[in-house]
N, C-alpha and C positions, 0 to 999 in steps of 0.2 A: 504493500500500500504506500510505504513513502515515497520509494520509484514512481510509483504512478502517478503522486501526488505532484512532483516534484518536475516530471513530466507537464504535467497540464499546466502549472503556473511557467513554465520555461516556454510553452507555447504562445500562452497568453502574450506573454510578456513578448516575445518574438514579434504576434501580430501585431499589436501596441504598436513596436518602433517600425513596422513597416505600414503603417498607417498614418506615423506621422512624417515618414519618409514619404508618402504617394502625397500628401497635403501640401509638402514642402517643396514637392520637385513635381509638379502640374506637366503634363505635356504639352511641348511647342508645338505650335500650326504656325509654319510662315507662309505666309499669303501670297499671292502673284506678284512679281514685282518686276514690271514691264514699266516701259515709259508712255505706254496707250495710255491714250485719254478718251473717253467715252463722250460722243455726241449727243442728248437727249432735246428729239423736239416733242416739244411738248403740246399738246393740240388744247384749247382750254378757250372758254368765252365767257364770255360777265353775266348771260343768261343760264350757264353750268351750276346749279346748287351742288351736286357733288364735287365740282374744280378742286373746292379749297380741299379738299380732301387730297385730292394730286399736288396741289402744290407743297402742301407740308410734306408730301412724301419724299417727294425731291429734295427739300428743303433737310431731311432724315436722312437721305441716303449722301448727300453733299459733307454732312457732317461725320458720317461712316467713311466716308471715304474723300479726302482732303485733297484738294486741286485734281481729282481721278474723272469728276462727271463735268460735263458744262452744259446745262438746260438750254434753250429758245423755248420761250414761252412764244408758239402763234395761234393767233385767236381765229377762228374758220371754222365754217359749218354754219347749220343753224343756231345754234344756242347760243356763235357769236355777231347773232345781228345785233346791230344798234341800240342801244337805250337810253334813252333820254338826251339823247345827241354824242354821246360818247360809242366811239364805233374804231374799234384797236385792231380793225382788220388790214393785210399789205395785200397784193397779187400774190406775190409769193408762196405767203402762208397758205392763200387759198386752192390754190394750184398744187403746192406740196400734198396737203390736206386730201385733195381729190387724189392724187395718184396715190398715196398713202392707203385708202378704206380702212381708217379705222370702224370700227363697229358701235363707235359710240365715246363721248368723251366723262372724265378725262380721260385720255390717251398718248401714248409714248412713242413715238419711233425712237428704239435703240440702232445707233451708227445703220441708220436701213437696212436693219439686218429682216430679211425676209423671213416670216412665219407659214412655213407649208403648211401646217395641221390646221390653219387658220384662213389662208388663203390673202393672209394682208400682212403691211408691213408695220399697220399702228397697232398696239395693241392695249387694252384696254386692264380697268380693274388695278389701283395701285398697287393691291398686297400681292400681284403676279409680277410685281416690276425690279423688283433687288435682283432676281436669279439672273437674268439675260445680261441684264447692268456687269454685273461681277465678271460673267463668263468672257464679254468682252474687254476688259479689263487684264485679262491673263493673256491674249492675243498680243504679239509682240508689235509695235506701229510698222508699215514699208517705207513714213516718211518723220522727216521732221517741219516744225513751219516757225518761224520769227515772225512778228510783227513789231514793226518801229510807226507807233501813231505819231503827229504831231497837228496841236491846235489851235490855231488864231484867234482868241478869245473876242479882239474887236472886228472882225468879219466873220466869227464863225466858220472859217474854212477848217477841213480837217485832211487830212491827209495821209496815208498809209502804209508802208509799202511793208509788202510782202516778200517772204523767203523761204523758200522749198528746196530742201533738201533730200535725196534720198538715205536710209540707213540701209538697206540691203541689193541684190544685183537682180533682185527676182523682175521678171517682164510681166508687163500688167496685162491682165485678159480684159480690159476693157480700155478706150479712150480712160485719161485721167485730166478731171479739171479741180481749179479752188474756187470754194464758195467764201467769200466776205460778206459779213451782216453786223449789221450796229442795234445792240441792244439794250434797255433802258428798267433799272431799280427803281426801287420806290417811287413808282406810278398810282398814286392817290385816284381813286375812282369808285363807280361802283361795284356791287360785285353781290349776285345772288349767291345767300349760302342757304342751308339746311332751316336758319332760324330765318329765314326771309331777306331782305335788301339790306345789304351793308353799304353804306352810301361813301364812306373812306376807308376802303379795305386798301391794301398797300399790295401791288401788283409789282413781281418781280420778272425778271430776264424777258421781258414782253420784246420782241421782234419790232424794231423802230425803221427798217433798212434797209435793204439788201443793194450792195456796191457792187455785184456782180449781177450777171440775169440770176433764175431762177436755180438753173440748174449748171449755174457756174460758167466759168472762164476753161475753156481747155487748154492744158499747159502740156499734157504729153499723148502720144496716139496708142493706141491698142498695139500690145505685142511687142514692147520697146521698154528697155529701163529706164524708169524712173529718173531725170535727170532735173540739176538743180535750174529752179527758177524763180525769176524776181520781177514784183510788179508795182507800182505805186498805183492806189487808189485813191480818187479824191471826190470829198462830199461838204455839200454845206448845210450846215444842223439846222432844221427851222429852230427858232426864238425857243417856243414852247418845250423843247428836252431841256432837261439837266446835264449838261455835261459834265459834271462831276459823279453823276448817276449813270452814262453811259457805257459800253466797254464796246470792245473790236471783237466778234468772234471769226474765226478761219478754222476751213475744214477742205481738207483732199480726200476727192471722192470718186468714186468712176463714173462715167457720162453716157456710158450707152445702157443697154437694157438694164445693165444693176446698177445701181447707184450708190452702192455700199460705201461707207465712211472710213478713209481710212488710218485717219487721227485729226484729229483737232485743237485748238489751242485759242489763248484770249488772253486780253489786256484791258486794263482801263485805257479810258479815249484819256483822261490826264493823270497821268502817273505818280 
């Protein structure tokens, strides 16, 4: 009986220290750590009562993951017709928006990355929206992009210029263009939520822009690597933005049948 005794408290005691051992030494998970930066446009209108729901998400997963996502809020569809004279719709957005089919907003295009099981490229329902975000994330970029903004505070001129570089020798299976668009915080408006009309809801990365057409500038051709290149953009802010609220967004994307994202990057309009 002592043996056995003596036994059992040596076990004990054994499980003990390896229980404060598992406590003390938690297993690492390291995460993807690529220099992809994720695209998010975001489809969203001021007649959306669920929007705000999308917008904190983003607003969640920006904070999960620190300079990794860059939102475009564009407002399209019905829910963002006009109201009460305030109407935050570009061409752009609306035309993305169409080619996009989302099912309903809010809604996300991640880096357009196409959803077969779905048959669209928007996709809908915030708490579906982390998984795809991350997985792009772990994709290594084909490019890199510099923006140098510069801005004339008393003509309002602003000016751009852009820098593409490639990081790998891979040949692109589609044309490759850059999209530039000017984006604007704290946009004071209204904004249907859940509890009815919010008459100063605070409207973020809303779509102010686009210095390119819609579906970009083509800068390299199908079937060719990736080779560096530089553009100056110039635009003049109407009165009503904030330039201190503004930023530059740029993204290389490809321009024929897929339009996939293939990094993106952003600056404030003043630094």
């Amino acid at each position: 009986m002592p043996k056995m005794y003596h036994y059992i408290i040596a076990t004990i005691v054994l499980s003990a220290l390896l229980s404060i051992g598992c406590e003390e030494n938690p297993p690492q998970i390291t995460p993807c750590q690529t220099d992809r930066v994720v695209l998010v446009e975001e489809f969203t209108g001021v007649h959306c009562s669920g929007c705000p729901k999308g917008h904190q998400k983003i607003k969640e997963l920006q904070a999960q993951y620190p300079n990794k996502i860059i939102p475009i809020a564009l407002h399209a569809g019905y829910l963002a017709r006009p109201h009460n004279g305030w109407d935050f719709r570009i061409a752009e957005g609306v035309e993305i928006h169409s080619w996009s089919k989302p099912l309903g907003e809010p809604s996300i295009n991640v880096n357009r990355q196409y959803f077969a099981d779905k048959g669209v490229y928007g996709i809908i329902y915030p708490n579906t929206w982390a998984g795809p975000i991350a997985e792009e994330m772990c994709l290594p970029p084909d490019a890199s992009i510099e923006l140098t903004p510069t801005f004339d505070v008393g003509t309002r001129a602003l000016s751009v210029t852009v820098d593409v570089a490639p990081v790998n020798a891979v040949k692109m299976k589609e044309n490759v263009a850059i999209s530039v668009v000017i984006t604007e915080n704290n946009v004071i408006a209204p904004q249907l939520t859940d509890s009815g009309w919010e008459n100063s809801y605070t409207h973020n990365h809303m779509a102010r822009a686009f210095l390119t057409d819609t579906w970009g500038t083509k800068i390299q051709e199908k079937g060719a690597v990736l080779v560096p290149y530089r553009e100056t953009y110039t635009y003049t802010l109407p009165t009503g933005w904030d330039e201190n609220n503004c930023h530059i967004v740029a993204f290389v994307h490809y321009q024929g049948d897929e339009r996939y994202i293939l990094q993106a990057t952003e600056e404030a309009l003043i630094p």
